[in-house]
PDB file of N, CA, C and O in Angstrom, chain B, residues numbered from 101:
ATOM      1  N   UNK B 101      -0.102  -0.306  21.115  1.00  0.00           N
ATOM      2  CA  UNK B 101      -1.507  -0.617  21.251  1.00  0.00           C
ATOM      3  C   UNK B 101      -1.765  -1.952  20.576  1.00  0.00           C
ATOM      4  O   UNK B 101      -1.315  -1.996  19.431  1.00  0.00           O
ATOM      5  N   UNK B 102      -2.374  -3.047  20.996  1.00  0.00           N
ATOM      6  CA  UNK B 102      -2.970  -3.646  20.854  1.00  0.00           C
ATOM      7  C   UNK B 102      -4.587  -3.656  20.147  1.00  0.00           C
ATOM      8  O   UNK B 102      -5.504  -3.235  20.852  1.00  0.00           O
ATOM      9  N   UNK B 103      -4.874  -4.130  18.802  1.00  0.00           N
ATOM     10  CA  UNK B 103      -6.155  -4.167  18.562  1.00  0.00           C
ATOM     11  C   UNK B 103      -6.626  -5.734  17.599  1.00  0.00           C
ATOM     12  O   UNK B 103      -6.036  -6.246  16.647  1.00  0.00           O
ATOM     13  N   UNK B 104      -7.717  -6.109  18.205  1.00  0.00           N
ATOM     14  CA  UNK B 104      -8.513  -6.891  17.460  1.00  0.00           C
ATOM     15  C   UNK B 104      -8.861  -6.906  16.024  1.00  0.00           C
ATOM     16  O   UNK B 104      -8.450  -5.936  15.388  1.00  0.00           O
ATOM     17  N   UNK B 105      -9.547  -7.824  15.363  1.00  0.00           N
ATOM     18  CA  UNK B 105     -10.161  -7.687  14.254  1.00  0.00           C
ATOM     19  C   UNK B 105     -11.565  -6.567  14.357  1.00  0.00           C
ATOM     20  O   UNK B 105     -11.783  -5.593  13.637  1.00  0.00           O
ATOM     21  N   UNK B 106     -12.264  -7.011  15.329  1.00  0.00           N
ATOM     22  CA  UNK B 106     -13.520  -5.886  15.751  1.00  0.00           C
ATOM     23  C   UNK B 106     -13.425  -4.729  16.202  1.00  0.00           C
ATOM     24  O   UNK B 106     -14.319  -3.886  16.129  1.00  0.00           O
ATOM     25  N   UNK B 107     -11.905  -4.511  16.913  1.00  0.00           N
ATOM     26  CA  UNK B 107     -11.795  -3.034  17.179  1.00  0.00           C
ATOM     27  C   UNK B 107     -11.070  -2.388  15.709  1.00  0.00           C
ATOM     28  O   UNK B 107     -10.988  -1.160  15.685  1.00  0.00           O
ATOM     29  N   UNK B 108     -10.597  -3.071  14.611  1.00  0.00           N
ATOM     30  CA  UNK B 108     -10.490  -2.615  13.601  1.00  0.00           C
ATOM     31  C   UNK B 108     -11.679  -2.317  13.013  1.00  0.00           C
ATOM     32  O   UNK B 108     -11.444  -1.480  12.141  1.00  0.00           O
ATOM     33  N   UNK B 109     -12.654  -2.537  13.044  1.00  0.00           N
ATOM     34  CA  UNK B 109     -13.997  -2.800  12.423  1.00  0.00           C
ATOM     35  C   UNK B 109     -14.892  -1.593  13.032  1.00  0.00           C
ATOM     36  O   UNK B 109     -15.493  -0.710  12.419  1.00  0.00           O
ATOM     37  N   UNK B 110     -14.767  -1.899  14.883  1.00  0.00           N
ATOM     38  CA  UNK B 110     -15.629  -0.854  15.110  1.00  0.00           C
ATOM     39  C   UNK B 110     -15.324   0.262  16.090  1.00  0.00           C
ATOM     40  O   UNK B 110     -16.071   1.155  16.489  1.00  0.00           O
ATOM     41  N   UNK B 111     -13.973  -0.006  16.408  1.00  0.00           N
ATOM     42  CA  UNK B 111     -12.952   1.560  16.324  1.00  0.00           C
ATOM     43  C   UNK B 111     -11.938   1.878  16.303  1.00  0.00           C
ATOM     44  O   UNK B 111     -10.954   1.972  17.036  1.00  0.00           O
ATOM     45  N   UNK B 112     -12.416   2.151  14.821  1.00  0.00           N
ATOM     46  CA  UNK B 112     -11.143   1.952  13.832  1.00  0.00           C
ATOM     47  C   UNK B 112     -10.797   3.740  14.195  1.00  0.00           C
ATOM     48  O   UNK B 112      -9.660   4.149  13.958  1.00  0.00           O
ATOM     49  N   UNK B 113     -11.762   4.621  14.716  1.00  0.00           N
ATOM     50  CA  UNK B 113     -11.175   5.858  14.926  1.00  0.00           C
ATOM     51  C   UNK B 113     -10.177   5.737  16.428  1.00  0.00           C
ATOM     52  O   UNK B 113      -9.188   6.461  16.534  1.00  0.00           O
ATOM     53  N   UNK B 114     -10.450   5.031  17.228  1.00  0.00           N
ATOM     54  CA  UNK B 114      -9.107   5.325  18.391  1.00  0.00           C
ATOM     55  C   UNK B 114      -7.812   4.603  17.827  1.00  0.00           C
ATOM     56  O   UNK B 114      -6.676   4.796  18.260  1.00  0.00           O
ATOM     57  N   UNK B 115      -8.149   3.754  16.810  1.00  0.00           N
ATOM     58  CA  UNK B 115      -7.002   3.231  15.934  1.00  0.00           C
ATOM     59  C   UNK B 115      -5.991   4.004  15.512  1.00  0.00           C
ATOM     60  O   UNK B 115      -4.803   3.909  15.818  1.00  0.00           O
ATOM     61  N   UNK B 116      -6.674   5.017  14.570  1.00  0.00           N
ATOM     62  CA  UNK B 116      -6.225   5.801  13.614  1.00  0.00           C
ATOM     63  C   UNK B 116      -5.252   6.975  14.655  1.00  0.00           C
ATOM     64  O   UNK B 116      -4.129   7.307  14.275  1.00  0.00           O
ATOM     65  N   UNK B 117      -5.879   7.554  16.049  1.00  0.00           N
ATOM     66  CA  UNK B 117      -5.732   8.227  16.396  1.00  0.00           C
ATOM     67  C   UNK B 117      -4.272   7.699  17.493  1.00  0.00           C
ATOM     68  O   UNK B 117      -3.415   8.432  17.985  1.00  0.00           O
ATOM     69  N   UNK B 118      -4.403   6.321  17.602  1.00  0.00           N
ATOM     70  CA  UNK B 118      -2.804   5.691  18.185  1.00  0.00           C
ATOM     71  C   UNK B 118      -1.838   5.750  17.059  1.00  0.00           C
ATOM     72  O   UNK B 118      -0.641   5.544  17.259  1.00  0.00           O
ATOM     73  N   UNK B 119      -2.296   6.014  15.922  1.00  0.00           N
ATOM     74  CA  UNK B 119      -1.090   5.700  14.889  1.00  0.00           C
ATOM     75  C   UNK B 119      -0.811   7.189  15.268  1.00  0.00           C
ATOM     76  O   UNK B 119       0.210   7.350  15.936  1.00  0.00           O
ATOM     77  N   UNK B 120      -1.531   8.303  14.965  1.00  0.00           N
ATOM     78  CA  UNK B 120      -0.993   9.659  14.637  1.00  0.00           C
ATOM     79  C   UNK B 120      -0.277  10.181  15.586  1.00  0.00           C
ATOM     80  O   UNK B 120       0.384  11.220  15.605  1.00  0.00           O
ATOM     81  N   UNK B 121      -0.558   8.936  16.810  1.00  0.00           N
ATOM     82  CA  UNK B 121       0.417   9.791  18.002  1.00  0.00           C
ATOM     83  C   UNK B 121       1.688   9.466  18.046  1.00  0.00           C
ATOM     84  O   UNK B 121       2.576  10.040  18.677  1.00  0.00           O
ATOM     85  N   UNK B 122       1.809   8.104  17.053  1.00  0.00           N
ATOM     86  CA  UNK B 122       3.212   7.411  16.401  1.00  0.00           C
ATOM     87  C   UNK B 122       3.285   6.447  16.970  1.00  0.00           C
ATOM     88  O   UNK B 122       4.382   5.889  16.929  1.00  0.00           O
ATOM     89  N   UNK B 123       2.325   5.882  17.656  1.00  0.00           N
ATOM     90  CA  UNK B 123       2.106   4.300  17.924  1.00  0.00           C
ATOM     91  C   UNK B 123       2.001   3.208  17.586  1.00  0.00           C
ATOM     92  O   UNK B 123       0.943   2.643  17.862  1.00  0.00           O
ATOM     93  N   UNK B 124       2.690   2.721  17.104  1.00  0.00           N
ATOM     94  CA  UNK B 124       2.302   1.172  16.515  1.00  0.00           C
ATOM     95  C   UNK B 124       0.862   0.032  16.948  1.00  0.00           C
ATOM     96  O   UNK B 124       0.646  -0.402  18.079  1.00  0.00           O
ATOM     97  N   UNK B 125       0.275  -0.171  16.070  1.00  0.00           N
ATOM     98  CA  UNK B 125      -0.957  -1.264  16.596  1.00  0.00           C
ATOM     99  C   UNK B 125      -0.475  -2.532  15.936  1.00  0.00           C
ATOM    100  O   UNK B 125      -0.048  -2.869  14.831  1.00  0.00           O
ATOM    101  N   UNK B 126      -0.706  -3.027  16.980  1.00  0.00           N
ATOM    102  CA  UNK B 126      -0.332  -4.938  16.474  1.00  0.00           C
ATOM    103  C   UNK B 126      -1.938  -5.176  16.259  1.00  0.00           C
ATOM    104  O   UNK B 126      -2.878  -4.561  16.763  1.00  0.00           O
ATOM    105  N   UNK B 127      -1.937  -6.306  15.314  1.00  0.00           N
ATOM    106  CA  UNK B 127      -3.192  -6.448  14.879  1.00  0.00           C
ATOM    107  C   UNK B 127      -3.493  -7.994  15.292  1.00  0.00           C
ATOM    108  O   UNK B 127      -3.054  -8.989  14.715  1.00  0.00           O
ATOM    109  N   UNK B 128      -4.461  -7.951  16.580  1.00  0.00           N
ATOM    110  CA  UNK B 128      -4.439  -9.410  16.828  1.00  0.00           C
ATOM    111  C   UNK B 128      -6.097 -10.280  16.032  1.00  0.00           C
ATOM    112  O   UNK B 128      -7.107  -9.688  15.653  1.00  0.00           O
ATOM    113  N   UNK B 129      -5.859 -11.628  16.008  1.00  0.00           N
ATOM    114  CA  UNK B 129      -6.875 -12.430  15.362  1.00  0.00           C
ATOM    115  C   UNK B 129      -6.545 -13.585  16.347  1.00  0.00           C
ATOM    116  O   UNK B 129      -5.467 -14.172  16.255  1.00  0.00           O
ATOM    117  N   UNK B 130      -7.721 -14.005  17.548  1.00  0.00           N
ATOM    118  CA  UNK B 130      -7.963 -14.801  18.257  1.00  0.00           C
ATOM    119  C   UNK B 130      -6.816 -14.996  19.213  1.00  0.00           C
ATOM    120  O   UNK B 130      -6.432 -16.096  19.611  1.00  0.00           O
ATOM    121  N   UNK B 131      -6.171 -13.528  19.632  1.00  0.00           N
ATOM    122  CA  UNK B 131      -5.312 -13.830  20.633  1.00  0.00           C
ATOM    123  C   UNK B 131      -3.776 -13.765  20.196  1.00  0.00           C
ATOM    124  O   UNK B 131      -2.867 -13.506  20.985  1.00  0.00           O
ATOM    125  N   UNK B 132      -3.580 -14.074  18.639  1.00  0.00           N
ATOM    126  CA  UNK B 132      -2.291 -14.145  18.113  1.00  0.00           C
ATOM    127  C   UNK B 132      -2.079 -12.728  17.136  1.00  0.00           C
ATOM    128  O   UNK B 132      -2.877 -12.274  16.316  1.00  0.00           O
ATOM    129  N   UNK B 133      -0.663 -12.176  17.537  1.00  0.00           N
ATOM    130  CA  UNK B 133      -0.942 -11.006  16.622  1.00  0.00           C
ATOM    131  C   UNK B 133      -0.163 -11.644  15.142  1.00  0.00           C
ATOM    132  O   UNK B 133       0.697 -12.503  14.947  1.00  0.00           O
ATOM    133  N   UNK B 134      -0.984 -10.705  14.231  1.00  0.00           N
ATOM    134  CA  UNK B 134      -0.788 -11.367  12.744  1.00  0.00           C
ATOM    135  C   UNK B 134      -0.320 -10.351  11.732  1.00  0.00           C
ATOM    136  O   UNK B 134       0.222 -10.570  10.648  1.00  0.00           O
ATOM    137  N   UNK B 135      -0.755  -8.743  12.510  1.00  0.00           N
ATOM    138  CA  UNK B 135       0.143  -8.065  11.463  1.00  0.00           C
ATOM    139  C   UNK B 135       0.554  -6.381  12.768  1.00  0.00           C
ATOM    140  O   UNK B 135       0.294  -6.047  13.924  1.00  0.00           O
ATOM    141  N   UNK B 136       1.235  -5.886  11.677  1.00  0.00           N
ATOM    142  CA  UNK B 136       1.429  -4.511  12.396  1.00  0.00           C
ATOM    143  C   UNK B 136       1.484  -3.110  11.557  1.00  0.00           C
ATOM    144  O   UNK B 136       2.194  -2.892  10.576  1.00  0.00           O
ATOM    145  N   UNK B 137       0.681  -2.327  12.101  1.00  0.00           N
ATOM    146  CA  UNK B 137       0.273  -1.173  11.655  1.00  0.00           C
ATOM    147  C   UNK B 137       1.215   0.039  12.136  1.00  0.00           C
ATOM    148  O   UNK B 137       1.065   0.753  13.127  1.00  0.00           O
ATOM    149  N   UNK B 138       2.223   0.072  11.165  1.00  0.00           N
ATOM    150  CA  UNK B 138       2.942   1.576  11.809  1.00  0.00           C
ATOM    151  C   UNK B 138       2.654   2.803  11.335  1.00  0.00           C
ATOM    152  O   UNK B 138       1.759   2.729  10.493  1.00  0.00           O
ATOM    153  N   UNK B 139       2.989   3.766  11.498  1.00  0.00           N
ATOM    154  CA  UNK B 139       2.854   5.528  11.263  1.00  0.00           C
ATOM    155  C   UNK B 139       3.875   5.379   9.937  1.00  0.00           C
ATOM    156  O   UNK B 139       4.900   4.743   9.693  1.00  0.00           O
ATOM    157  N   UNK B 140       2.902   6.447   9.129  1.00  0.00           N
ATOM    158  CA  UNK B 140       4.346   6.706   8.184  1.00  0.00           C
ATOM    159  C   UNK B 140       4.846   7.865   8.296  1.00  0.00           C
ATOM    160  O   UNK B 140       4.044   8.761   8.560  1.00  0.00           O
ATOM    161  N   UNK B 141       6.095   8.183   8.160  1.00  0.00           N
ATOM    162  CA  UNK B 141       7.215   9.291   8.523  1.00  0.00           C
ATOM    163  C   UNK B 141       7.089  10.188   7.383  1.00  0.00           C
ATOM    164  O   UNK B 141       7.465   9.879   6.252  1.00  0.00           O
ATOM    165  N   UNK B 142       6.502  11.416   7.723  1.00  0.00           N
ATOM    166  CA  UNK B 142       6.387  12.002   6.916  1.00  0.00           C
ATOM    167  C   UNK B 142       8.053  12.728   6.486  1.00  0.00           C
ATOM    168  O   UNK B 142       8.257  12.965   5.295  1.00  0.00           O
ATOM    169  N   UNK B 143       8.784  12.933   7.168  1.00  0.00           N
ATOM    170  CA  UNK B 143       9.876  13.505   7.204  1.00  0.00           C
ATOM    171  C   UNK B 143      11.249  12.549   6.869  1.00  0.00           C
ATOM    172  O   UNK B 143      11.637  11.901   7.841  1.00  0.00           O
ATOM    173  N   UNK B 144      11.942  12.402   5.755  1.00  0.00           N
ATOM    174  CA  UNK B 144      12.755  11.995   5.642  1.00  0.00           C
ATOM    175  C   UNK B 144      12.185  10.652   4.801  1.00  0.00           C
ATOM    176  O   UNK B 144      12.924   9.672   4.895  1.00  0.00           O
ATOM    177  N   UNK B 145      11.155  10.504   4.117  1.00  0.00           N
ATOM    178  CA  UNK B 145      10.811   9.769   3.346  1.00  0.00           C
ATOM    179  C   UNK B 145      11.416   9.497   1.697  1.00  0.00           C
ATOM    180  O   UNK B 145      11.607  10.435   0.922  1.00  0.00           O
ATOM    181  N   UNK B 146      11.659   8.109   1.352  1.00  0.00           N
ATOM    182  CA  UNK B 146      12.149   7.793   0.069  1.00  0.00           C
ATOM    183  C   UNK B 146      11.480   8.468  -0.858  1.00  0.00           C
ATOM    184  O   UNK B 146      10.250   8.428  -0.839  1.00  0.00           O
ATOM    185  N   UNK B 147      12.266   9.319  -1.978  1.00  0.00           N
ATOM    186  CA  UNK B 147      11.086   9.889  -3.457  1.00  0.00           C
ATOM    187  C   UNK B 147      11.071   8.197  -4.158  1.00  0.00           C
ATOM    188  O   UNK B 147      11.834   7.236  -4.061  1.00  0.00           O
ATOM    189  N   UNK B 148      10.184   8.375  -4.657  1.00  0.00           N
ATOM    190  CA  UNK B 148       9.930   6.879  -5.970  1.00  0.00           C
ATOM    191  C   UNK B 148      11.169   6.761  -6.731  1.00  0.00           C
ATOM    192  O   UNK B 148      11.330   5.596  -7.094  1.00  0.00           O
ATOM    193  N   UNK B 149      12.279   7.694  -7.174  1.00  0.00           N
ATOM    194  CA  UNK B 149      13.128   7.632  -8.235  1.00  0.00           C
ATOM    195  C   UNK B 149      14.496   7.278  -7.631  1.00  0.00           C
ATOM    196  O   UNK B 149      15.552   7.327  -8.261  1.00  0.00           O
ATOM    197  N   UNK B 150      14.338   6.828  -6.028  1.00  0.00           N
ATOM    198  CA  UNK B 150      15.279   6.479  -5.710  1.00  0.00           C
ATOM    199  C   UNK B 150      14.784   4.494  -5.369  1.00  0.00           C
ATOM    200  O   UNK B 150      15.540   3.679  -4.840  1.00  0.00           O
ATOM    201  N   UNK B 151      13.557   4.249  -5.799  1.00  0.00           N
ATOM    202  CA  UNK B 151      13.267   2.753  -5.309  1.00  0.00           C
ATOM    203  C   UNK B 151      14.216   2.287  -6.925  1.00  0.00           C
ATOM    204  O   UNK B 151      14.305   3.051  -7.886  1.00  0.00           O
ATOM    205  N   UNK B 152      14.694   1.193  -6.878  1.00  0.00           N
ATOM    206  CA  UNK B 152      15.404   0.298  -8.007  1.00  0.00           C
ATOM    207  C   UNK B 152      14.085   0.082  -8.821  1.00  0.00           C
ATOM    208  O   UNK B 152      14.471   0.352  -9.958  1.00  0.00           O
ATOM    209  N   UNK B 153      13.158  -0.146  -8.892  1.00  0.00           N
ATOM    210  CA  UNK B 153      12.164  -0.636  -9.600  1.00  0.00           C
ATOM    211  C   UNK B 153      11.398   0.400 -10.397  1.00  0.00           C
ATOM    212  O   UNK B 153      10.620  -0.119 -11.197  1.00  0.00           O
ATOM    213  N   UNK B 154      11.410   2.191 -10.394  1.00  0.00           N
ATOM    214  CA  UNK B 154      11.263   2.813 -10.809  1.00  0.00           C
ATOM    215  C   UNK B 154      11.617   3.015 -11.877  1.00  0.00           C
ATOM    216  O   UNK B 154      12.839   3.019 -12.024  1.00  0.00           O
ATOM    217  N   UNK B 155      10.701   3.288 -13.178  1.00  0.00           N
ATOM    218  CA  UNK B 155      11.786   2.854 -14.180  1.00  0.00           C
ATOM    219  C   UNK B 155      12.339   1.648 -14.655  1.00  0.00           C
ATOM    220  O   UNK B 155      13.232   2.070 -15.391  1.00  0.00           O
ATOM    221  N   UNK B 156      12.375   0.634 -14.698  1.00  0.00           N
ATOM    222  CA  UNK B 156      12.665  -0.257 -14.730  1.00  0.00           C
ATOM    223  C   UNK B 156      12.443  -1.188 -16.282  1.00  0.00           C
ATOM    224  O   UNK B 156      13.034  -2.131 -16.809  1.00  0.00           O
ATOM    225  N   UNK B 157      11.211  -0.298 -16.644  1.00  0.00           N
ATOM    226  CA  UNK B 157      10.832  -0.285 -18.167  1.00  0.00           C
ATOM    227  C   UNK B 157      10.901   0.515 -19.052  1.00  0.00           C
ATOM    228  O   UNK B 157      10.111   0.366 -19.984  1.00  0.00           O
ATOM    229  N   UNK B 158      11.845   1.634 -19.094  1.00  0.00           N
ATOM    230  CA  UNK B 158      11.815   2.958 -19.469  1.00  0.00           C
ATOM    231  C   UNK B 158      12.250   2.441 -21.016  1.00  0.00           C
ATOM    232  O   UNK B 158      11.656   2.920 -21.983  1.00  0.00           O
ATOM    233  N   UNK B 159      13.433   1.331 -21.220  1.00  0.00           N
ATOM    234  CA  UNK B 159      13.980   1.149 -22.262  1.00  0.00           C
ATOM    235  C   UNK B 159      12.881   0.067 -23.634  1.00  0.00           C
ATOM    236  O   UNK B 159      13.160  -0.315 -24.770  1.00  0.00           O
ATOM    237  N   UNK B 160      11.659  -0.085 -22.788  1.00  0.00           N
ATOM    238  CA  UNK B 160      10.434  -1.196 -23.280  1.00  0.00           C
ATOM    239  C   UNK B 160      10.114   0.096 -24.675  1.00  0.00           C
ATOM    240  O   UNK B 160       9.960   1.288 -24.411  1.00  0.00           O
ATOM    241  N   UNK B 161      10.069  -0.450 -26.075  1.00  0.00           N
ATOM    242  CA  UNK B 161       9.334   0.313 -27.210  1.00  0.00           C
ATOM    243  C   UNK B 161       8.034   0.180 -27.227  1.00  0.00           C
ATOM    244  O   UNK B 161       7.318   1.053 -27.716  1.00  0.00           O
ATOM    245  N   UNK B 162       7.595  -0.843 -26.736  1.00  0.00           N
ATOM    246  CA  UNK B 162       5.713  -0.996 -26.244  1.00  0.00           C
ATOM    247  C   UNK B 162       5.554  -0.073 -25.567  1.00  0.00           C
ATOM    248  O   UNK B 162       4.666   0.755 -25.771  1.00  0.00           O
ATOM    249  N   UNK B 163       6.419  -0.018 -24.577  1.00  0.00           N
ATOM    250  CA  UNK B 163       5.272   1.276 -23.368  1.00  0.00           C
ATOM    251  C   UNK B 163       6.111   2.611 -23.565  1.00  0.00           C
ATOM    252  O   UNK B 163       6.611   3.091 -22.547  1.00  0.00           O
ATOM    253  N   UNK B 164       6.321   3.277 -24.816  1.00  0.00           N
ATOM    254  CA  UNK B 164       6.551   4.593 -25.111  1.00  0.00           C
ATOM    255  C   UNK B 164       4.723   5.189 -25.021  1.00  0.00           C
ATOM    256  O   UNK B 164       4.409   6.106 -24.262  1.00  0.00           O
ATOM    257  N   UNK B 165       4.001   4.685 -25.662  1.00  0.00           N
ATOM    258  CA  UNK B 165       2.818   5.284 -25.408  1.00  0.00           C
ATOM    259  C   UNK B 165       1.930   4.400 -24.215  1.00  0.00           C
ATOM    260  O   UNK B 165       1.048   3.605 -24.541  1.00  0.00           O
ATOM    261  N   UNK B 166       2.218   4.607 -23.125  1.00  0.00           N
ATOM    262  CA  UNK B 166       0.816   3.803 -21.940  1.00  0.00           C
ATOM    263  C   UNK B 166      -0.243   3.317 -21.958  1.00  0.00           C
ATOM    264  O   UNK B 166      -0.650   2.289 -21.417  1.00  0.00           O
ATOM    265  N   UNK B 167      -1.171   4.674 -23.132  1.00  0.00           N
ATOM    266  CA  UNK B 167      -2.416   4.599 -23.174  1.00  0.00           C
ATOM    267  C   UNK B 167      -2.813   3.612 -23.822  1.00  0.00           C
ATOM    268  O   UNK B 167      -3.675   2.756 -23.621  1.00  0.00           O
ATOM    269  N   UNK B 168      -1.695   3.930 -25.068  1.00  0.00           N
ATOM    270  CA  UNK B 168      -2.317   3.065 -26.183  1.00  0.00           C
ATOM    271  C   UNK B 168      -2.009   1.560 -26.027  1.00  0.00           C
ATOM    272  O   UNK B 168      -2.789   0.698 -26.432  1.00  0.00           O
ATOM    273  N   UNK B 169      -0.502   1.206 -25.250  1.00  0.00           N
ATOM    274  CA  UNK B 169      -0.569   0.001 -24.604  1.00  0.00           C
ATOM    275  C   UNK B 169      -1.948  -0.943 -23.770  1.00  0.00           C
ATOM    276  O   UNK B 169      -2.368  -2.096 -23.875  1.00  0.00           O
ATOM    277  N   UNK B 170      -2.288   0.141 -23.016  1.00  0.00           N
ATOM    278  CA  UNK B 170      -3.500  -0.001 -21.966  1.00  0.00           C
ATOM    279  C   UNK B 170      -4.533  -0.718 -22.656  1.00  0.00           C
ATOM    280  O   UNK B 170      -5.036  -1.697 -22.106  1.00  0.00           O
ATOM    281  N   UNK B 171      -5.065  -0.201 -24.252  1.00  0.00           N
ATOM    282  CA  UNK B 171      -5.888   0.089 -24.720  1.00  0.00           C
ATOM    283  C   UNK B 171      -5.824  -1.406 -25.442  1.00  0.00           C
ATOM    284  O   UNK B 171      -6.648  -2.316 -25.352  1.00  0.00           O
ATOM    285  N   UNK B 172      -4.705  -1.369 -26.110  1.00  0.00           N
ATOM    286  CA  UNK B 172      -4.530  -3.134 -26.995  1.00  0.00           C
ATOM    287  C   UNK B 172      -4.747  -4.247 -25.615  1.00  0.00           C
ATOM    288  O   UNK B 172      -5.405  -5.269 -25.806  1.00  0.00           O
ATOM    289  N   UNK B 173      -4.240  -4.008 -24.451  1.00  0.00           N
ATOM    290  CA  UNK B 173      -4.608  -5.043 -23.426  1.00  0.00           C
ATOM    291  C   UNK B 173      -6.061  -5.285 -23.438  1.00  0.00           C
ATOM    292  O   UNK B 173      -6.465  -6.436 -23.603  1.00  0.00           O
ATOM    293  N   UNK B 174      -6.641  -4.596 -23.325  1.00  0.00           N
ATOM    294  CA  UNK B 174      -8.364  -4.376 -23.052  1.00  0.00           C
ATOM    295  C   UNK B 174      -8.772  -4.364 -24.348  1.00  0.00           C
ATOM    296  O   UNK B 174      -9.815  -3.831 -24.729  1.00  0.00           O
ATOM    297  N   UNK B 175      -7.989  -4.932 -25.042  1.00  0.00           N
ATOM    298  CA  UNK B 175      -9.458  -5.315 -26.601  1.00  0.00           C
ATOM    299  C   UNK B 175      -9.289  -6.460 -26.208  1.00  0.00           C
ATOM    300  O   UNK B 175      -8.338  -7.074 -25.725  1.00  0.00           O
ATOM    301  N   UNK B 176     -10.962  -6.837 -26.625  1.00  0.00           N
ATOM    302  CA  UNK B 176     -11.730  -8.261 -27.016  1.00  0.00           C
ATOM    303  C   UNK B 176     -10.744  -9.297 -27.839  1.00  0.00           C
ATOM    304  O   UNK B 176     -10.153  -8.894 -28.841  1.00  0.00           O
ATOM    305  N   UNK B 177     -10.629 -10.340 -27.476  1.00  0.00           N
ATOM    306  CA  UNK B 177     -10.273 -11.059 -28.169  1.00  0.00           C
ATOM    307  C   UNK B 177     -11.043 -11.762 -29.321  1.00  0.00           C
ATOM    308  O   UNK B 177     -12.156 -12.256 -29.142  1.00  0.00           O
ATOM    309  N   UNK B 178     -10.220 -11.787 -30.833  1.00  0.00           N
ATOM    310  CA  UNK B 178     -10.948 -12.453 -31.927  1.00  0.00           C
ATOM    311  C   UNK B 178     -10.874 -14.041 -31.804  1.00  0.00           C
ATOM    312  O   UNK B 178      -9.821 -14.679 -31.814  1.00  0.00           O
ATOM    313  N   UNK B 179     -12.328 -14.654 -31.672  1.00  0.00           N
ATOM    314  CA  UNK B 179     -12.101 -15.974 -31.098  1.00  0.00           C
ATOM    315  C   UNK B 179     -12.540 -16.313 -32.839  1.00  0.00           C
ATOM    316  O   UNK B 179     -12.582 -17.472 -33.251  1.00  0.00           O
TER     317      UNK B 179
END
């Protein structure tokens, strides 16, 4: 399927409903397509702990606690 910027915009439900049938939509902008919208596979999908990047900071002593990491990012700075 083929769709526009405006049929993304204003139907985006026959959109949705070409993906679920496992259709790919190319996404055109003035005639040229610019991106593509595929189905995702529910079956036989990667877990996160197999991407390389998972983990990747596990050995960081800053981010043993998240929150409290989170928390020193988001203070005010003393000017």
């Amino acid at each position: 399927m083929k769709a526009t910027v405006l049929d993304l915009r204003y139907r985006m439900k026959e959109v949705l409903r070409a993906i679920e049938r496992g259709e790919p939509v190319t996404v055109l902008h003035r005639g040229t397509p610019k991106a593509r919208i595929t189905p995702i596979s529910t079956t036989g999908s990667p877990k996160p702990s197999s991407d390389k990047t998972f983990g990747m900071w596990k050995d960081r002593e800053d981010l043993i606690d998240p929150a409290k990491y989170v928390r020193e990012l988001r203070k005010p700075r003393n000017v």
